[in-house]
C-alpha positions as a printed Julia matrix, in Angstrom:
260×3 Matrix{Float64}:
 38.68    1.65  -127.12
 36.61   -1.63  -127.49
 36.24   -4.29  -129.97
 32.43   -5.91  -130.79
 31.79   -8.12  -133.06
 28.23  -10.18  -134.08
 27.97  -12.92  -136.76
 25.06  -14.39  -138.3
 24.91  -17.69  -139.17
 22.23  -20.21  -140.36
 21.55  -21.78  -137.06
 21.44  -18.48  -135.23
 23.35  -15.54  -133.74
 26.65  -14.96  -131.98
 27.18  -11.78  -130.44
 30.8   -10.99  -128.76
 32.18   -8.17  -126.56
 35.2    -7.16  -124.96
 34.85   -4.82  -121.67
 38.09   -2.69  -121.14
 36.77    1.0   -121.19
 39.85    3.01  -120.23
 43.85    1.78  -120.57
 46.38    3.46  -119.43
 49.72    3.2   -117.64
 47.93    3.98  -114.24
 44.38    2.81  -114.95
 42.44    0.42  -116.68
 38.81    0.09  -116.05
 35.74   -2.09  -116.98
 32.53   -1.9   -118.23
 29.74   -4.76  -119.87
 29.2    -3.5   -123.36
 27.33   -6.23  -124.32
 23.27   -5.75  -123.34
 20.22   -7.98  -123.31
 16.73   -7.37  -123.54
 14.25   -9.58  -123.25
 10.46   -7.53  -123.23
  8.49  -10.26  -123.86
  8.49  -14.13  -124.43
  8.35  -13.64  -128.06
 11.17  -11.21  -128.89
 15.02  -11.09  -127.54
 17.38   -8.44  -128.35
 20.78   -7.36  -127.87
 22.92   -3.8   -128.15
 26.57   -3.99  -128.06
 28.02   -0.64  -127.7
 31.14    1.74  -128.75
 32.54    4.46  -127.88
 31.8     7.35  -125.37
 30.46    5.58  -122.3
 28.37    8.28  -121.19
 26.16    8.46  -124.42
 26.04    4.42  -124.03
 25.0     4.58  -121.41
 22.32    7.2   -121.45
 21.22    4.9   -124.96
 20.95    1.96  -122.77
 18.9     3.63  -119.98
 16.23    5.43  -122.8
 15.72    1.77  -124.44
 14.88    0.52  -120.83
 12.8     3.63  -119.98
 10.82    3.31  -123.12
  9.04    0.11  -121.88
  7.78    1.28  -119.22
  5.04    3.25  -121.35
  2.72    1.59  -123.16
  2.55    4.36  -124.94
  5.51    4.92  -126.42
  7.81    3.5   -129.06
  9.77    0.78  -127.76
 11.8    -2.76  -127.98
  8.37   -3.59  -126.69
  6.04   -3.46  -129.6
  8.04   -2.9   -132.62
  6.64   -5.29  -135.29
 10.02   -6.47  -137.08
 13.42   -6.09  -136.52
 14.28   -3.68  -139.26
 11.27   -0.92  -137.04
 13.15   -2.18  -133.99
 16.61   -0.96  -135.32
 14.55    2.85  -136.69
 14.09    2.94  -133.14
 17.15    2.28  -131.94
 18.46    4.33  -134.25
 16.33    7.19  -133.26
 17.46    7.0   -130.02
 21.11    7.0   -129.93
 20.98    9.76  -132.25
 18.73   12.07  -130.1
 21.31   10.45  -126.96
 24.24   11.86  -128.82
 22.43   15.29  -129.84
 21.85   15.72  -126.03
 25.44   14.53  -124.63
 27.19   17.08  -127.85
 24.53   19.63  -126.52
 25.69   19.3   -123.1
 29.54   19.08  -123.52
 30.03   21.68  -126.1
 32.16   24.28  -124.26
 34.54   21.13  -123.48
 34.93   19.49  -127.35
 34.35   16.11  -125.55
 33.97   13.67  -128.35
 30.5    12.07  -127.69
 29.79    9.82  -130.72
 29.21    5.99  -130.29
 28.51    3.32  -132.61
 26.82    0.13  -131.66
 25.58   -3.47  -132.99
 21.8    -3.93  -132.47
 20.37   -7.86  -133.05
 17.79  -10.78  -132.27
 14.45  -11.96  -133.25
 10.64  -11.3   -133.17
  8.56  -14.41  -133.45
  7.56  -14.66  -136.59
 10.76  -13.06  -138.52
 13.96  -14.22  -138.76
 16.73  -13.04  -136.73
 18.6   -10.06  -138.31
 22.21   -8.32  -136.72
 22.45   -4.76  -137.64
 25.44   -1.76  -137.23
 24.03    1.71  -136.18
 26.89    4.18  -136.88
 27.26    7.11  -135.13
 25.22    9.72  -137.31
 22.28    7.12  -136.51
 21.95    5.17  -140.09
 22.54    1.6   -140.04
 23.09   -1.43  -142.28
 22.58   -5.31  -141.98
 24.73   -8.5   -142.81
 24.8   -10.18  -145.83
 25.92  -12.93  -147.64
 28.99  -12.42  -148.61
 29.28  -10.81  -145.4
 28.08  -12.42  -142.52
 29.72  -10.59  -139.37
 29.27   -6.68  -137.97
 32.22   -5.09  -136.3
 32.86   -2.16  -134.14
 35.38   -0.56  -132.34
 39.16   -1.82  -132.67
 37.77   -4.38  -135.47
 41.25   -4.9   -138.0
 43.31   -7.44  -136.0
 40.33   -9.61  -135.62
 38.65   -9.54  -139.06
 41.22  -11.76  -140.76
 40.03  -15.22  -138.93
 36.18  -13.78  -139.33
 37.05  -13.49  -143.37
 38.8   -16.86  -143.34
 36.72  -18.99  -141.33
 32.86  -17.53  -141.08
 29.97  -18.41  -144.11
 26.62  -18.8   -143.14
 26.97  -22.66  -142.8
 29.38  -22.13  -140.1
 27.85  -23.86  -136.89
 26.88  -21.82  -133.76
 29.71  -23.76  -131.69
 32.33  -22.62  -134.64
 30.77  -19.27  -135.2
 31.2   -18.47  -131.23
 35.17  -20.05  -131.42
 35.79  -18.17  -134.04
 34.68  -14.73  -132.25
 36.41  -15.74  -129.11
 39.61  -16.24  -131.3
 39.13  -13.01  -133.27
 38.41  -11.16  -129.77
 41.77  -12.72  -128.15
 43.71  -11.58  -131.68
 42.39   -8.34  -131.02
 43.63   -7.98  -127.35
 46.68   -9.95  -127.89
 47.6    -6.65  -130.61
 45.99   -3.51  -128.85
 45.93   -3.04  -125.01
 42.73   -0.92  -125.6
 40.85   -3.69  -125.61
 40.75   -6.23  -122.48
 38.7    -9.21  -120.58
 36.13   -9.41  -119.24
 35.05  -11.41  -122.38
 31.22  -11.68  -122.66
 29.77  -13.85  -125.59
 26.05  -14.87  -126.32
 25.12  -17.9   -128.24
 21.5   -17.46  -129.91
 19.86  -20.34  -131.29
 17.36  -19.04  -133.53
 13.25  -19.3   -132.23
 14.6   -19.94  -128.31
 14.24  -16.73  -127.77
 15.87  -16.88  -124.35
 19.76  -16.16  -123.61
 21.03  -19.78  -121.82
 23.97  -19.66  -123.84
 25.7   -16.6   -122.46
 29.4   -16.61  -121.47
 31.46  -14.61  -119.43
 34.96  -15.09  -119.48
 38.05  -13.06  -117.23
 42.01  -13.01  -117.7
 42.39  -16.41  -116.34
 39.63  -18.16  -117.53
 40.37  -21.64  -118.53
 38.24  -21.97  -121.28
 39.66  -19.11  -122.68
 43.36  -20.1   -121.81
 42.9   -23.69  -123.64
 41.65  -21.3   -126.87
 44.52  -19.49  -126.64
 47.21  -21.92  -126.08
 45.85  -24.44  -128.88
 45.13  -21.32  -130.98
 49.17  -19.65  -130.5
 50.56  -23.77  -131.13
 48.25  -24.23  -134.22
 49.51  -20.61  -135.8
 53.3   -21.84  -134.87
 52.79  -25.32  -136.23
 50.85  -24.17  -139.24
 54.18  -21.11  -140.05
 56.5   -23.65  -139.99
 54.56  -25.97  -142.47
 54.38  -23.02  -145.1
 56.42  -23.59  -148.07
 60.17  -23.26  -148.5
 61.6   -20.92  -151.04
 63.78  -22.68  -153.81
 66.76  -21.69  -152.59
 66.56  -23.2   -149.4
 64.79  -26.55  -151.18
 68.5   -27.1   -152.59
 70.2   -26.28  -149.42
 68.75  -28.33  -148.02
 68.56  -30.83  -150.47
 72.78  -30.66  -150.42
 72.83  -30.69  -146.67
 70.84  -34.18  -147.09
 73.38  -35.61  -149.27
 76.41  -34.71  -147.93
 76.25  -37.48  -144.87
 75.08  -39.88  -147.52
 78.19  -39.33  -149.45
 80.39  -39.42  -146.28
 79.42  -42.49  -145.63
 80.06  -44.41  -149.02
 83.83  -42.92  -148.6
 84.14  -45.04  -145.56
């Protein structure tokens, strides 16, 4: 399993990935989903992928491919994002035709969804989610973030916390702590941590993080994350009956100490 998530904000784009590919009680293995393309000074883009790693994979090598012919449709000269993720589109779903083609006789599941963003000078930065039958969708307003993969246990901060005034710095804490909710719940999903802060017109990829297990960055997240949960629980508000328990409980010395 894997969990991706991207959020758009005023300021720019934050795009987060997890890297655990296979978990179980013998083996657990690792691979980037999170991948960056830069064709030109005046575009940036980036594909975070789910699902079967083959097709993924064979997505990520056709987008790189592509380039090399002037020729041909590619990252390279689409005009605006929305042709950029047709293409993309267009080619997981002839990746995925191939891979079900190929693996028929063994009913290998070969779908894969993935998150396709950036910016082309000129237009603003968009995010976009390509599901697996090769139609997509954008962010909006009211919802600012794209998921994909093992997405519930990390949605709930994303709701809570991300608008489009969030700041990139926020926007990227907030990912980190929605990625760390989802691997503290589901063992599927596992460091590496990669995370990409884009300011919007830089069109370069400075701010790109890559965080293991023992990271300290990511430990001092997690730490003041678990003792501001704990804190915040035990602030929440009492029911009435134990309001007059201890209300009682507080009088009871009070009165003790009259008697003497």
């Amino acid at each position: 399993m894997t969990y991706c998530v991207a959020v758009s904000v005023d300021d720019g784009l934050i795009f987060c990935s997890d890297s655990r590919t296979n978990a179980g009680p013998d083996m657990i293995s690792a691979y980037s989903k999170m991948h960056i393309f830069k064709p030109s000074s005046d575009r940036i883009f980036v594909v975070l992928t789910a699902g079967n790693l083959a097709t993924t994979q064979a997505i990520i090598s056709r987008l790189e491919h592509d380039q090399e012919d002037p020729d041909t449709d590619s990252l390279l000269n689409c005009k605006k994002m929305v042709d950029a993720a047709r293409y993309v589109s267009q080619v997981s779903r002839d990746e995925q035709s191939n891979a079900t083609e190929m693996t028929a006789a063994a009913s290998i599941d070969t779908k894969c969804s993935l998150i396709f963003g950036g910016q082309i000078k000129g237009h603003p930065p968009a995010i976009f989610m390509i599901y697996s039958a090769g139609n997509f969708i954008t962010d909006s307003t009211e919802h600012p973030f794209i998921q994909i993969g093992e997405s519930k246990y990390g949605k709930p901060i994303l709701d809570r916390i991300i608008t489009r005034k969030t700041s990139l710095e926020d926007a990227a804490r907030c990912a980190i702590v929605s990625m760390d909710s989802t691997i503290k719940s589901n063992a599927t999903v596992g460091p590496p941590i990669e995370v990409l802060i884009y300011e919007n017109d830089t069109f370069d990829n400075d701010h790109y993080i890559r965080m293991d297990e023992d990271d300290q960055y990511l430990r001092d997240v997690r730490q003041a994350w678990n003792e501001a949960l704990k804190l915040s629980f035990a602030e929440l508000p009492k029911f009435e009956w134990e309001k007059r328990t201890h209300a009682v409980t507080n009088v009871r010395p009070m009165m003790h100490d009259i008697n003497k």
